[in-house]
LUMMARNU-546852 format. One record per residue (C-alpha): residue in one letter; chain; x, y, z. Coordinates in steps of 0.2 Angstrom, whole numbers. Example, Ala and Ser with C-alpha at 12.3 -4.5 7.8 and 13.67 -1.06 7.14 Angstrom:
BEGIN
+------+------+-------+-------+-------+
: code : unit :    c1 :    c2 :    c3 :
+------+------+-------+-------+-------+
:    A :    A :    62 :   -22 :    39 :
:    S :    A :    68 :    -5 :    36 :
+------+------+-------+-------+-------+
// end
This chain:
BEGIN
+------+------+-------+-------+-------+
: code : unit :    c1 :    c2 :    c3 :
+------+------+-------+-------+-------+
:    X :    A :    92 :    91 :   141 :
:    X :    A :    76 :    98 :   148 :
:    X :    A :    62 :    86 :   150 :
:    X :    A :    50 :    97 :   136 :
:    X :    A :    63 :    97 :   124 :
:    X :    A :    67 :    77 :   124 :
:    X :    A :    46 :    73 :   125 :
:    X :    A :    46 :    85 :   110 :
:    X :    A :    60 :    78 :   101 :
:    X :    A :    52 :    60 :   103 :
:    X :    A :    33 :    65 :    99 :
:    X :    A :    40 :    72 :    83 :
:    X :    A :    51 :    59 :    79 :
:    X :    A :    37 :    43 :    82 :
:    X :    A :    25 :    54 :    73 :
:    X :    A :    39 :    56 :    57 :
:    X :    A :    43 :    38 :    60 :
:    X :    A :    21 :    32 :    58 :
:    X :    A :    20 :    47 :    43 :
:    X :    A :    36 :    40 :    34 :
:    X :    A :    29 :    21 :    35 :
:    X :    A :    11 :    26 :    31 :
:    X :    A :    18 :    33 :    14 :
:    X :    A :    28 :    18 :     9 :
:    X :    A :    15 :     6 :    13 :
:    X :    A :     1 :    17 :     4 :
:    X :    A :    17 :    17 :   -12 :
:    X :    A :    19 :    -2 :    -8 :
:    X :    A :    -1 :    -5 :   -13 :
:    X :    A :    -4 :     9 :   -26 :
:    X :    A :    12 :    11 :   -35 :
:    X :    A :    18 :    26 :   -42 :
:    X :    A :     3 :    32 :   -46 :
:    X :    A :     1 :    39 :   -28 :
:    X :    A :     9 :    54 :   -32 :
:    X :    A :    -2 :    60 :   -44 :
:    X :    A :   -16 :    59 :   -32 :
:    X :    A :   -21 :    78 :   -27 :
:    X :    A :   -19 :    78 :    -7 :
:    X :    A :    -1 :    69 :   -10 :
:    X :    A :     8 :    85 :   -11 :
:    X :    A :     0 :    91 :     6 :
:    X :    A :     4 :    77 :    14 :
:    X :    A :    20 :    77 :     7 :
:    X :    A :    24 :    93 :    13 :
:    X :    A :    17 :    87 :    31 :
:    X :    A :    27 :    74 :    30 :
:    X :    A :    44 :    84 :    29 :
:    X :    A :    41 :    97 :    39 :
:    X :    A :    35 :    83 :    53 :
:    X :    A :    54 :    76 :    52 :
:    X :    A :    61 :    93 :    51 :
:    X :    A :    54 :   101 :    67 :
:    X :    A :    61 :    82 :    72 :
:    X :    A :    80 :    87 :    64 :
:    X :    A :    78 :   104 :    73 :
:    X :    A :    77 :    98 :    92 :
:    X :    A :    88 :    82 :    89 :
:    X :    A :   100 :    98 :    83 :
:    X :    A :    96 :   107 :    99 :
:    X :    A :   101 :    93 :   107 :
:    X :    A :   118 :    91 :   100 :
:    X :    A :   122 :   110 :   104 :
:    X :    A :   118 :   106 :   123 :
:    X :    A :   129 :    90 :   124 :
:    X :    A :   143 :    99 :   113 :
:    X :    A :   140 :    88 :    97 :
:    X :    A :   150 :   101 :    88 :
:    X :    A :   154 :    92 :    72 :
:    X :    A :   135 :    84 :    71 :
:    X :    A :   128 :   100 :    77 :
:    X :    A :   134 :   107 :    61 :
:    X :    A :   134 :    95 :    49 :
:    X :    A :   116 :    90 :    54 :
:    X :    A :   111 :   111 :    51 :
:    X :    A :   119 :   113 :    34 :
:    X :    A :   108 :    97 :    31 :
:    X :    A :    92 :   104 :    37 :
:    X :    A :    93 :   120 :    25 :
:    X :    A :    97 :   108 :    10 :
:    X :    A :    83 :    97 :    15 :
:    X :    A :    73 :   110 :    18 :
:    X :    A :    75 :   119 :    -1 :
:    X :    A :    72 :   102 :    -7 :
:    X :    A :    55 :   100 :    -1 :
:    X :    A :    50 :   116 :    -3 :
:    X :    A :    56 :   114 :   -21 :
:    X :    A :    49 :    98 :   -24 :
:    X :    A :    32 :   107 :   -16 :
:    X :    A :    31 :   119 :   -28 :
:    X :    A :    35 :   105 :   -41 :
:    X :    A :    21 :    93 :   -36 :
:    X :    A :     6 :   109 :   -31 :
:    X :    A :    10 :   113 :   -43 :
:    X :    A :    14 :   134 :   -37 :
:    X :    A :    27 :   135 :   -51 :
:    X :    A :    38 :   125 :   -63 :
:    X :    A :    50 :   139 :   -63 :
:    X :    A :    64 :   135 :   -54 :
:    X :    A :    59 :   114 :   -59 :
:    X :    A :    76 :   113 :   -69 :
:    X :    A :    87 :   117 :   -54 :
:    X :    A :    78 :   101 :   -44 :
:    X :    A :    92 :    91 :   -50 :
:    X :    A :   107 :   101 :   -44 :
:    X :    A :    97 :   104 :   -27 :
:    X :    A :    94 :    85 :   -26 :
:    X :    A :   112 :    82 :   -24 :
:    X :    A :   116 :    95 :   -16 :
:    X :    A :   104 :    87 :    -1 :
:    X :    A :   110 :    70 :    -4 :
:    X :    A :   127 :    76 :    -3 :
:    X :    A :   125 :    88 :    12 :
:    X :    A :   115 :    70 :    22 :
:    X :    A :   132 :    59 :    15 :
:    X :    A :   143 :    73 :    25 :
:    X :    A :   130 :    73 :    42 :
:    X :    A :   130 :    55 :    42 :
:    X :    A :   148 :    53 :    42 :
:    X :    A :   151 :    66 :    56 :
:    X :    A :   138 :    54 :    67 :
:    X :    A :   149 :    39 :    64 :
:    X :    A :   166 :    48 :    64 :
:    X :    A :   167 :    62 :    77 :
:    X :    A :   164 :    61 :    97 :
:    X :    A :   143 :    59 :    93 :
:    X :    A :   148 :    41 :    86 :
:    X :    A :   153 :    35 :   103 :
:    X :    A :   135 :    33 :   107 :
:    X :    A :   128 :    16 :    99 :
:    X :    A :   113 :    24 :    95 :
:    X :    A :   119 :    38 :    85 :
:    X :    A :   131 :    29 :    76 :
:    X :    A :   118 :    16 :    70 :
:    X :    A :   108 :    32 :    65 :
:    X :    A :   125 :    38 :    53 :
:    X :    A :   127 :    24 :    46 :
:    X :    A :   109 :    20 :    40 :
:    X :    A :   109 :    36 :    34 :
:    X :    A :   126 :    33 :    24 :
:    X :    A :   119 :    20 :    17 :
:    X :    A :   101 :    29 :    11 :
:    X :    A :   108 :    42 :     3 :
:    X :    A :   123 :    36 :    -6 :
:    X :    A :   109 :    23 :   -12 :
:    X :    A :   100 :    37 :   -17 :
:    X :    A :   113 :    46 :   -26 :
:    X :    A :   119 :    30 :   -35 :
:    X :    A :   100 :    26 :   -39 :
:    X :    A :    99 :    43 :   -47 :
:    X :    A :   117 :    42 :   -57 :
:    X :    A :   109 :    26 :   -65 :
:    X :    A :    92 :    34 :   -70 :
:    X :    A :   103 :    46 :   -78 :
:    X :    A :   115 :    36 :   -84 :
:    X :    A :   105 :    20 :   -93 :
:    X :    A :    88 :    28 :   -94 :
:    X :    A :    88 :    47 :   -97 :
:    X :    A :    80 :    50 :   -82 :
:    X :    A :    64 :    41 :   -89 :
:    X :    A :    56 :    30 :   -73 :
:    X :    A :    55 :    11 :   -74 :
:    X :    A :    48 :    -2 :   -64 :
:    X :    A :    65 :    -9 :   -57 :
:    X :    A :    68 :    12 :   -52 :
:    X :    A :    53 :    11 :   -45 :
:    X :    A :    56 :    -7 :   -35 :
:    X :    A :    73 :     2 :   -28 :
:    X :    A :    66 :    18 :   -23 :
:    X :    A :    51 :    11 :   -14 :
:    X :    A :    64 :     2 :    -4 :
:    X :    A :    74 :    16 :    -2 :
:    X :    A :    58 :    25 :     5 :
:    X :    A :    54 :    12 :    19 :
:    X :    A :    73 :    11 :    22 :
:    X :    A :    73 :    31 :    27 :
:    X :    A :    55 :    29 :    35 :
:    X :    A :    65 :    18 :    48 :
:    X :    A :    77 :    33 :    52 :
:    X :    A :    70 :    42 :    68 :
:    X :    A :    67 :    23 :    77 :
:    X :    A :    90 :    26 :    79 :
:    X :    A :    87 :    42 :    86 :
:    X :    A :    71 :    35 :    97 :
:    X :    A :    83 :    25 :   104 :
:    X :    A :    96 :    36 :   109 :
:    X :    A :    83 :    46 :   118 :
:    X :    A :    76 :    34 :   128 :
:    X :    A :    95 :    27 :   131 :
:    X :    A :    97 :    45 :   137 :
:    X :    A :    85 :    53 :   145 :
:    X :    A :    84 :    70 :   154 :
:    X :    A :    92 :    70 :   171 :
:    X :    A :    85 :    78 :   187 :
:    X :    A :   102 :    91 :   186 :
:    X :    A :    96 :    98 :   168 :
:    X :    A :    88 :   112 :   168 :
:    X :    A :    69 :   114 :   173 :
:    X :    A :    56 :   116 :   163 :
:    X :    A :    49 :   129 :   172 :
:    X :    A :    61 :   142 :   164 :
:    X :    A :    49 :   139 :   149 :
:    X :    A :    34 :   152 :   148 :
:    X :    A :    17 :   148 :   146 :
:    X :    A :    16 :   154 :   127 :
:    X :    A :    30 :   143 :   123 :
:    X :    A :    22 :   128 :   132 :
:    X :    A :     6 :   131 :   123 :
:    X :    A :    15 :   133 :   107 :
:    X :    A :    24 :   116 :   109 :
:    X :    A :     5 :   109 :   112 :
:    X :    A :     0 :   117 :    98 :
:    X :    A :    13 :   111 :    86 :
:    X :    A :     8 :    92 :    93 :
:    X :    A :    -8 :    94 :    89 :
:    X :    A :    -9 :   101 :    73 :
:    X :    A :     4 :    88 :    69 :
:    X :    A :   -10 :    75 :    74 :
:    X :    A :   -21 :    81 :    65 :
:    X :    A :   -12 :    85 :    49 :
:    X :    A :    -7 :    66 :    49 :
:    X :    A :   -24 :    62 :    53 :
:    X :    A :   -34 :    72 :    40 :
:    X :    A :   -23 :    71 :    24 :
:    X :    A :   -18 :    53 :    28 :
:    X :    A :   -35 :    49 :    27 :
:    X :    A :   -38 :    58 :    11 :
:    X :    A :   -21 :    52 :     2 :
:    X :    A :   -29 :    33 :     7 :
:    X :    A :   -43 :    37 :     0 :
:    X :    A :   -38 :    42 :   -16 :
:    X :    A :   -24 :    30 :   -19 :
:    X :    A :   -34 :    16 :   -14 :
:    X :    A :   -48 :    23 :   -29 :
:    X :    A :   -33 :    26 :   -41 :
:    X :    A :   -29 :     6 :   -41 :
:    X :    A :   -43 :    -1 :   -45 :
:    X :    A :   -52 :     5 :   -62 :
:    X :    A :   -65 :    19 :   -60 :
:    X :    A :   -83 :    12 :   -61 :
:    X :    A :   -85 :    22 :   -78 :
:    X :    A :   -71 :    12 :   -85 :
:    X :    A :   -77 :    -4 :   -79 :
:    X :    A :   -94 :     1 :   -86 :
:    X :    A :   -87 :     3 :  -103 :
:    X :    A :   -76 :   -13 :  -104 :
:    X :    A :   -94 :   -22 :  -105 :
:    X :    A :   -97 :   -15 :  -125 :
:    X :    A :   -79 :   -11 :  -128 :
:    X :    A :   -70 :   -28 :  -138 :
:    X :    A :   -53 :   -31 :  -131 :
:    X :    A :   -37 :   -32 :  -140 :
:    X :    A :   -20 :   -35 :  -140 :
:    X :    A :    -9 :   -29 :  -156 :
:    X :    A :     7 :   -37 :  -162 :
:    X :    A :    19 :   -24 :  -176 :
:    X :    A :    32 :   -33 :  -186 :
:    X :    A :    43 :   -27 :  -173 :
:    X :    A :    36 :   -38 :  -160 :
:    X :    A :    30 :   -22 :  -151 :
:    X :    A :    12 :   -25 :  -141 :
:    X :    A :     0 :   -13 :  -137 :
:    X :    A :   -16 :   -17 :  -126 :
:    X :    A :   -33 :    -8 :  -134 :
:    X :    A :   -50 :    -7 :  -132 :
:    X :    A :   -63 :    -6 :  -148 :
:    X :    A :   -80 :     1 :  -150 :
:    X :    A :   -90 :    -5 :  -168 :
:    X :    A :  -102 :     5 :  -176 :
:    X :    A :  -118 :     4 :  -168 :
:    X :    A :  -126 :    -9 :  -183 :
:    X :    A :  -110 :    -8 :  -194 :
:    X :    A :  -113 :   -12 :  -212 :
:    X :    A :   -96 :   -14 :  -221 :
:    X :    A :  -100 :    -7 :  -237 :
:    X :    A :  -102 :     9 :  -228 :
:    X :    A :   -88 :    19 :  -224 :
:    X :    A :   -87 :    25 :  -204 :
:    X :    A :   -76 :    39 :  -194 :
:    X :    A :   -64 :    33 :  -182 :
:    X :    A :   -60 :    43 :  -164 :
:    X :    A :   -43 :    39 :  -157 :
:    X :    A :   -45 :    40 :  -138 :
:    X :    A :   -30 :    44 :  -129 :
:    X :    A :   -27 :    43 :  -109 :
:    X :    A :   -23 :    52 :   -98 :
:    X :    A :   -10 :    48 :   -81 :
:    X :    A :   -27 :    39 :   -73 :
:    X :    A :   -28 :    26 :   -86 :
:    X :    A :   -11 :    21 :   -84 :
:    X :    A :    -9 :     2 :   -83 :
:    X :    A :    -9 :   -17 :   -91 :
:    X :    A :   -29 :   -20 :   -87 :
:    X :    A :   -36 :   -14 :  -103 :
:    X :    A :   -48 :    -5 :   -92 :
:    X :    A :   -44 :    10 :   -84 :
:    X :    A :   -42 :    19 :  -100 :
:    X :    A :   -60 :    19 :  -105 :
:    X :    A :   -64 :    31 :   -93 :
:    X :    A :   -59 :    47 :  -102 :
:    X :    A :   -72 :    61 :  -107 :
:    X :    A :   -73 :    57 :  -125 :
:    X :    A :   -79 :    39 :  -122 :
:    X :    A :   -92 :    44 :  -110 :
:    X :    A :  -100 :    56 :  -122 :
:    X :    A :   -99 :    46 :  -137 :
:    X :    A :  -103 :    29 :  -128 :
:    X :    A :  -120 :    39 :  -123 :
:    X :    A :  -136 :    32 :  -133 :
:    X :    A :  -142 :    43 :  -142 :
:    X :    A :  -121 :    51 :  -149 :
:    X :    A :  -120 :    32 :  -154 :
:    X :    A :  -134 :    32 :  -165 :
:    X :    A :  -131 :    51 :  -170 :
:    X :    A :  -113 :    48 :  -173 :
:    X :    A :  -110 :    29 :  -179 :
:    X :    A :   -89 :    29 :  -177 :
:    X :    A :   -77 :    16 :  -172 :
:    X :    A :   -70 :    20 :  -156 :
:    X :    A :   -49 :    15 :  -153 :
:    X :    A :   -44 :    16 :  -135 :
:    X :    A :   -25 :    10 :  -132 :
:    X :    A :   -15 :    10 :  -117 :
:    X :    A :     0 :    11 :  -114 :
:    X :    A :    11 :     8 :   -96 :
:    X :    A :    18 :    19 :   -81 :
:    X :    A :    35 :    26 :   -89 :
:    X :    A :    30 :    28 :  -107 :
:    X :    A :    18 :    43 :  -115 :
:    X :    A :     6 :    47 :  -134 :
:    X :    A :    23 :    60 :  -137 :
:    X :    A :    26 :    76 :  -131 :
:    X :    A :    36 :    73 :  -115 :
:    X :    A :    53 :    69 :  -117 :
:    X :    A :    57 :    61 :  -102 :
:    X :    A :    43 :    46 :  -108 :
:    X :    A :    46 :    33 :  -118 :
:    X :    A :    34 :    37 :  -134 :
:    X :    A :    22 :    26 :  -140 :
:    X :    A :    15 :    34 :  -156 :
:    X :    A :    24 :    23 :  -170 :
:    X :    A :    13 :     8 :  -164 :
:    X :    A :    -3 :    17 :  -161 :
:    X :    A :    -1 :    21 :  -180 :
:    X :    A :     3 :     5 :  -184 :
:    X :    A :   -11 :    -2 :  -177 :
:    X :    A :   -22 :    12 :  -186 :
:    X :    A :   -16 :     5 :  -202 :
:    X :    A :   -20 :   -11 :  -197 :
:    X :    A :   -39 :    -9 :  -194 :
:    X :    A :   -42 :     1 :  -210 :
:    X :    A :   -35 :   -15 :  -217 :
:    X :    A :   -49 :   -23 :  -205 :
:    X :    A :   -63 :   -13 :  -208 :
:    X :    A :   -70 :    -1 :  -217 :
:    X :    A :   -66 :    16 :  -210 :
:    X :    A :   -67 :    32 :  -220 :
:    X :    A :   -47 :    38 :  -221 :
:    X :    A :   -53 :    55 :  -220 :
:    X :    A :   -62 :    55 :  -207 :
:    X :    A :   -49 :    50 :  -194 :
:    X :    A :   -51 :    60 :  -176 :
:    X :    A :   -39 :    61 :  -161 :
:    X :    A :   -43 :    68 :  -143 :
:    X :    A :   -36 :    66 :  -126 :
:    X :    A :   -33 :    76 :  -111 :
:    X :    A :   -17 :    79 :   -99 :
:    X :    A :    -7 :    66 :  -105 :
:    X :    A :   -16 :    62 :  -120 :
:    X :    A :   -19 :    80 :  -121 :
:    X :    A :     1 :    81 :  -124 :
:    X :    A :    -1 :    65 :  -135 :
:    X :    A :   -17 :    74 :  -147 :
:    X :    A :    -3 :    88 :  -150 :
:    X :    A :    13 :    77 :  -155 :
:    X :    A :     1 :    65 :  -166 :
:    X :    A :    -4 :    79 :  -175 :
:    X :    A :    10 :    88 :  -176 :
:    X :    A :    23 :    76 :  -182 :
:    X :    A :    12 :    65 :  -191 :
:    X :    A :    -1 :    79 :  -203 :
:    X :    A :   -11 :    73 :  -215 :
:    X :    A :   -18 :    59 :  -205 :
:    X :    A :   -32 :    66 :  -196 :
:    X :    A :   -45 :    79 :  -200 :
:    X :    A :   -47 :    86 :  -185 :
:    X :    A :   -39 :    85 :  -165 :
:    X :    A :   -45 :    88 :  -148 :
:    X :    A :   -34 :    93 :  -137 :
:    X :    A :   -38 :    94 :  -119 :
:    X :    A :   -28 :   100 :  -104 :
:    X :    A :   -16 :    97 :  -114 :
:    X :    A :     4 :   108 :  -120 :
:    X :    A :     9 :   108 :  -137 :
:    X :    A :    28 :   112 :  -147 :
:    X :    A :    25 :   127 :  -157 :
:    X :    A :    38 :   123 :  -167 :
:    X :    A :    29 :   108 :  -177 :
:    X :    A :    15 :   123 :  -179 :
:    X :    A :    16 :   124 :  -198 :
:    X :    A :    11 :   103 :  -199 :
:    X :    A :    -5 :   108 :  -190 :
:    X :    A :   -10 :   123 :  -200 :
:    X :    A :   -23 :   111 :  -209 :
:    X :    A :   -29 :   101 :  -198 :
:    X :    A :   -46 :   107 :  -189 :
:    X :    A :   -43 :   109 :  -168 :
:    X :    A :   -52 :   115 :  -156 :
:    X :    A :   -43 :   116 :  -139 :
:    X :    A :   -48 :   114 :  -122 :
:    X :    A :   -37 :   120 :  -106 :
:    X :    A :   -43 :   130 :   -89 :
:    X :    A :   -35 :   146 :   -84 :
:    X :    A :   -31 :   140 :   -67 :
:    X :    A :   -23 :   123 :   -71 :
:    X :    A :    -8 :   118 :   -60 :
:    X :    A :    -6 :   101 :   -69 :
:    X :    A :    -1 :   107 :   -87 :
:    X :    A :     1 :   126 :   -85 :
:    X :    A :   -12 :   135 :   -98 :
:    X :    A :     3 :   145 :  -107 :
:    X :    A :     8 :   128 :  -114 :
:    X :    A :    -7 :   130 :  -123 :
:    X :    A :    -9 :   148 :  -127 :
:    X :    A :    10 :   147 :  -134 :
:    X :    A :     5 :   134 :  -145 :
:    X :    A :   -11 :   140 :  -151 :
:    X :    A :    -3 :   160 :  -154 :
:    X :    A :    11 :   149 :  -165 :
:    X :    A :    -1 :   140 :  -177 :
:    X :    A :   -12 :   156 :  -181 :
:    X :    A :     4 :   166 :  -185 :
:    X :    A :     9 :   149 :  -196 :
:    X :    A :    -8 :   156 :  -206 :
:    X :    A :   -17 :   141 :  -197 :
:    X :    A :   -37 :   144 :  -188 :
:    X :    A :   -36 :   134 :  -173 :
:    X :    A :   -51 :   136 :  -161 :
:    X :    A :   -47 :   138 :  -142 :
:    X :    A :   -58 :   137 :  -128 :
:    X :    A :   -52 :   144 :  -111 :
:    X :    A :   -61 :   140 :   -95 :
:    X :    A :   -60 :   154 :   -84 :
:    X :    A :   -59 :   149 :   -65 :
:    X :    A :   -58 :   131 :   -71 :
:    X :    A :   -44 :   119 :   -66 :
:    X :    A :   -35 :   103 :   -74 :
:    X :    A :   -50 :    93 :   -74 :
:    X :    A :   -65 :    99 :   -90 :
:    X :    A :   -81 :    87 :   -89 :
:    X :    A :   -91 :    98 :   -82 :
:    X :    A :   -86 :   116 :   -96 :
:    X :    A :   -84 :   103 :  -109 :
:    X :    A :  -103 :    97 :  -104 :
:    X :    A :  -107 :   113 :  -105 :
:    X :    A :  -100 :   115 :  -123 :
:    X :    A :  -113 :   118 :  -137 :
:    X :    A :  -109 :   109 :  -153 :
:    X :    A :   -93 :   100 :  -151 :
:    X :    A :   -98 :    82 :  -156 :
:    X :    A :  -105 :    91 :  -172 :
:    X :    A :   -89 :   102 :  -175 :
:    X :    A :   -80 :    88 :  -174 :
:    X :    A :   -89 :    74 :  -186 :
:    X :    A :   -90 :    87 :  -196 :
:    X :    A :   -72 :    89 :  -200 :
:    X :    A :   -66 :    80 :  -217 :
:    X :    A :   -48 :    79 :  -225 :
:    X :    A :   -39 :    71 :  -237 :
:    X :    A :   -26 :    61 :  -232 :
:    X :    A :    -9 :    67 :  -240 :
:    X :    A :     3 :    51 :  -249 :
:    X :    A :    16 :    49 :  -242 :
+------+------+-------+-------+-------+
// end
């Protein structure tokens, strides 16, 4: 092997090795939430194509020393790794959700193309070398982990994530981090002799494009690990406008006759009188206020405005914020373990409580609690008067329950997160059910709306405006 082509191979290699351990320890410290953080999918994409130039001139290297069954398996195993990433990039960015339900089939394609690679390392003439059989074997071992690991999501949990899932793919993570130290070794065991071919047969714009790729691989590392750091170290502790409302919020815990718990914060009337009747705002969360603290969820839009001084004396209205954990969702998302029958449990509880005008029930919430605002609504009408949804998609099949109940919906045209056609389609489903939704569309705008919905004239008096009857059920 030339000298270039083994420095290369081991720069890429350290540098996939310190990328790989970085991102386990940053998942080790934040959790699951790191992959909601906006530069994770950059560095994700860095991350791969770091260990992919890696894969490409440890292949080089096996077609020089005659490796032909690694050489072969390891390329099939590059292409399939290579759709995955791209497909999971496209996923994460997101570019499109598309081609989203062919990830799974792609997934084991991958893990099945890596089973076949790592046997060839331990199996044919490459396994004679120490290194590279280690290398096989641990690889074996990571991905038929992996594919059992996913058979069981399947299997016992529909795919939903847990936190025992999550405990066994963050060790499988820092397990498959540790992969390019096997192949470190085998260089070094091995490296380039002085009858190999020289490096001067490489031209100048070849040289400078190796130094090129080194560098940009630096700095790539450098810049978006940074940025990834920053954010998931801000997205495990609760934002300041979180911990700012916890100071006038109560905190609660409710028990159902079930035994089910759900953490929540309450907000009183501003001077409550309980011979008067008040309107009640059900605050939903979004992904950010995942968690068990009874904190982080208070830092939604909707609780920043009507927390504000002067909306509190305007508006007098009991404010419910729950929250619910990693792995569970308000409805709307299948793949989540719904926790709407206890929220509405616990609504029926505090009109027991106190006194809160039953028509005057309000529900808002963006991205997740966006999709939450929809499902309450939708399977459960004649409970509140009016809904804001925010970045949030809807089923147009439950359109006809929402017919009459006043919305006014909130999503930008250029969101990644929850594709604006979720949205539209819901919106177009209701008006042809005969209903008069309002829909507000913020041109340019992305996932996030404080800033356009700041902008909004009139919404705080739209919407305690809005009165209904409840319907006996």
């Amino acid at each position: 092997m030339t000298k270039t082509l083994s420095q290369s191979a081991l720069f890429f290699l350290g540098l996939a090795l310190a990328m790989g351990l970085f991102q386990s320890l940053l998942y080790w410290i934040v959790g699951a939430d790191l992959v909601t953080q906006s530069s994770f999918a950059n560095y994700f994409l860095a991350s791969n194509l770091t260990a992919l130039v890696a894969t490409a001139l440890l292949l080089r290297l096996y077609y020089i020393q005659q490796f032909r069954v690694a050489f072969l398996t390891g390329l099939f195993a590059f292409f399939t790794t290579l759709l995955r990433v791209v497909l999971l990039y496209c996923i994460l960015f997101p570019l499109t959700r598309a081609f989203q339900g062919y990830y799974p089939f792609v997934l084991v394609l991958d893990l099945a193309a890596n089973l076949l690679a790592a046997s060839s390392l331990m199996l044919s003439p490459a396994g004679r070398n120490g290194w590279l059989k280690a290398a096989g074997v641990s690889s074996f071992l990571v991905a038929s982990s992996a594919l059992a690991l996913l058979i069981v999501s399947i299997q016992l949990y529909s795919g939903r994530p847990t936190p025992t899932l999550e405990k066994w793919q963050l060790g499988l993570s820092f397990m498959a981090s540790l992969q390019p130290l096997f192949f470190v070794g085998y260089l070094w065991q091995h490296p380039p002799a002085p009858s190999q071919p020289s490096d001067s047969n490489l031209s100048s714009w070849q040289t400078n494009l190796i130094d090129a790729a080194r560098l940009i691989g630096i700095a790539a590392f450098l810049f978006l690990g940074v940025s990834l750091f920053g954010e998931g170290i801000r997205a495990s502790y609760p934002q300041p406008e979180a911990i700012k409302q916890a100071r006038i919020f109560e905190a609660r815990t409710f028990t159902n006759r079930r035994g089910d718990q759900l953490s929540y914060r309450l907000l009183r009337p501003e001077g409550y009188d309980s011979t008067q009747r008040y309107p009640l705002v059900v605050s939903l969360h979004g992904g950010a206020g995942y968690g068990t603290d009874n904190i982080r969820q208070l830092a939604s839009w909707e609780i920043q405005r009507l927390t504000e001084p002067v909306n509190r004396r305007k508006y007098p209205a009991f404010i419910l914020a729950p929250q619910c954990s990693r792995g569970s969702s308000w409805g709307g998302l299948p793949h989540l373990v719904p926790r709407d029958t206890i929220v509405f449990d616990l609504l029926n509880a505090l009109k027991r409580e106190f006194s809160i005008d039953p028509n005057r029930l309000y529900v808002a919430g963006h991205s997740l609690g966006g999709y939450g605002t929809w499902s309450f609504i939708g399977t459960r009408p004649g409970v509140f008067a009016a809904a804001l949804p925010l970045s949030g998609a809807g089923d147009p099949s439950l359109a006809k329950n929402m017919v009459n109940i006043a919305i006014w919906a909130f999503h930008g045209e250029t969101d990644r997160n929850v594709p604006v056609e979720g949205c539209r389609t819901v919106i177009q489903a209701i008006r042809q059910a005969g209903g008069h939704p309002r829909y507000t569309e913020f041109a340019g705008v992305g996932h996030y709306l404080n800033p356009s919905l700041d902008a909004t004239p009139g919404l705080l008096e739209w919407l305690f405006a809005q009165r209904r009857e409840i319907q006996q059920e």
